[in-house]
C-alpha positions as CSV (number, residue, x, y, z in Angstrom):
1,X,-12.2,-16.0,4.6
2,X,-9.0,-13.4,3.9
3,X,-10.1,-10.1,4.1
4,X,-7.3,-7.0,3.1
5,X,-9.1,-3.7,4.4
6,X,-7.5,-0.3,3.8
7,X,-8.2,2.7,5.5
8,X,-6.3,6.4,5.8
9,X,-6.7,7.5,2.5
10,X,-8.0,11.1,2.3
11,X,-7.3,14.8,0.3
12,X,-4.6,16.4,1.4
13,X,-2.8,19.4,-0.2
14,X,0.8,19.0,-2.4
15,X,3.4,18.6,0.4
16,X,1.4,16.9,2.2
17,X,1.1,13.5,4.2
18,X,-0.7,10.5,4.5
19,X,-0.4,6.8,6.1
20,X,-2.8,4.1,4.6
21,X,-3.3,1.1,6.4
22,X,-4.1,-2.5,5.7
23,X,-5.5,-4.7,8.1
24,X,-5.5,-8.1,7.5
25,X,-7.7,-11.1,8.7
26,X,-7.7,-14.8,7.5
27,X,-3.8,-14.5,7.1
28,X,-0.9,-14.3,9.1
29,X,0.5,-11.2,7.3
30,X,4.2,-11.3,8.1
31,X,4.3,-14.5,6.0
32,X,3.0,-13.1,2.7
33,X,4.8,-10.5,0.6
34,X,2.9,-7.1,1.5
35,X,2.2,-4.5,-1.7
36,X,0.8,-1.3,-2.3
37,X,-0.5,-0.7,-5.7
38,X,-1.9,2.4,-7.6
39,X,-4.2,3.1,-10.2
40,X,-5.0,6.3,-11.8
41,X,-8.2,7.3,-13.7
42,X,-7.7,5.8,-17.2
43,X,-4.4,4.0,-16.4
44,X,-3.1,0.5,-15.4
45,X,-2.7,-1.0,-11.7
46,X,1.3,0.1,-10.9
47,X,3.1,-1.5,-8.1
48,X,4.4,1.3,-5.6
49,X,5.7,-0.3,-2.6
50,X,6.5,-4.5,-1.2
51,X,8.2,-5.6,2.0
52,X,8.5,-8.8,2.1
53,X,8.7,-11.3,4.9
54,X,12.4,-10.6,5.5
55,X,10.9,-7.1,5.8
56,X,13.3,-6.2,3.2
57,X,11.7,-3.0,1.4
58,X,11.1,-1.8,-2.6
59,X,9.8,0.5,-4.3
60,X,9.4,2.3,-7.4
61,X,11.5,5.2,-8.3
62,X,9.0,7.5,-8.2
63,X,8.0,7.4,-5.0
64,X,11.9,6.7,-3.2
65,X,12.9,8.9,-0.5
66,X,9.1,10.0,-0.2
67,X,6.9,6.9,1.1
68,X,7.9,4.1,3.4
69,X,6.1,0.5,3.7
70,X,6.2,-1.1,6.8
71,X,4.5,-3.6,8.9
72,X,2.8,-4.1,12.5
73,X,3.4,-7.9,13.2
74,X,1.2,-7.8,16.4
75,X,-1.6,-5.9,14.6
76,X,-1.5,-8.2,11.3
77,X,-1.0,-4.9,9.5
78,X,0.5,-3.4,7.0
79,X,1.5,0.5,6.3
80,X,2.5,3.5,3.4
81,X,2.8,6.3,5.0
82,X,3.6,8.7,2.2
83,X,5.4,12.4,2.5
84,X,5.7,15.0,-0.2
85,X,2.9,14.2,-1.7
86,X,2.2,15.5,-5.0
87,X,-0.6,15.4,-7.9
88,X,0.9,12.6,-9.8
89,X,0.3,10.8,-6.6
90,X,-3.5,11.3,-6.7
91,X,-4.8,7.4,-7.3
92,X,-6.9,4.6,-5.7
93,X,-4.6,2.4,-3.6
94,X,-4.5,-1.3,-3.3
95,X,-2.7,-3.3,-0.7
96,X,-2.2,-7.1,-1.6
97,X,-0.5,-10.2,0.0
98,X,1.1,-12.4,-1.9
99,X,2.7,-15.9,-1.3
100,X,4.7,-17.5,-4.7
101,X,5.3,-21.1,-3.1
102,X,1.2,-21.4,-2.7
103,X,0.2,-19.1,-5.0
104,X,-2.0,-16.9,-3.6
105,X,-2.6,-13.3,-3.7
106,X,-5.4,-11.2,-2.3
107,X,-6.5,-7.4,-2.7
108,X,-8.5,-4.8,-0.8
109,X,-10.8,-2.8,-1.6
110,X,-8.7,-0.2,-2.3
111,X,-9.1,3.3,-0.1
112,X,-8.7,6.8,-2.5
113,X,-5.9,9.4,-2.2
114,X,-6.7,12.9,-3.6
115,X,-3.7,15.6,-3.5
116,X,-4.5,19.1,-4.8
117,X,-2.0,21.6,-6.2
């Protein structure tokens, strides 16, 4: 059984930082594409950050320069650590693996971020 669990998300103050974590079990995670999603109260699922298993990094625009995605091979995990935060960042976030050539993707449970002005 695959299991994505997140954990790291918290409140924290505009400026401030964060690192989310996603620990995975049932998978070897370095061979899966590793996301972070978003959502926001009334609004759709947005992708923020991949690294894939070249470890080669995206993300979207808003959020360059101010969060990083990386990955802990030994631990099977995956990280956002996020800086700068501000209220437009305030969402529950999801970390997925995804594999094209199988077709799979999971999800955790996702783990909420809170930042106050």
């Amino acid at each position: 059984q695959v299991q994505l669990v997140e954990s790291g998300g918290g409140l924290v103050q505009s400026g401030g930082s964060l690192r989310l974590s996603c620990a995975a079990s049932g998978i070897i995670f370095s061979t899966y594409t590793a996301g972070w999603y978003r959502q926001a109260p009334g609004k759709q699922r947005e992708p923020v950050a991949f690294i894939n298993r070249a470890d080669s990094t995206s993300y979207v625009d808003s959020v360059k320069g101010r969060f990083t995605i990386s990955r802990d091979n030994a631990k099977n995990t995956v990280f956002l650590q996020m800086n700068s935060l501000k209220p437009e960042d305030t969402a529950t976030y999801y970390c997925s693996a995804a594999r094209l050539i199988t077709r799979e993707t999971y999800w955790g449970q996702g783990a909420q971020v809170t930042v106050s002005s």
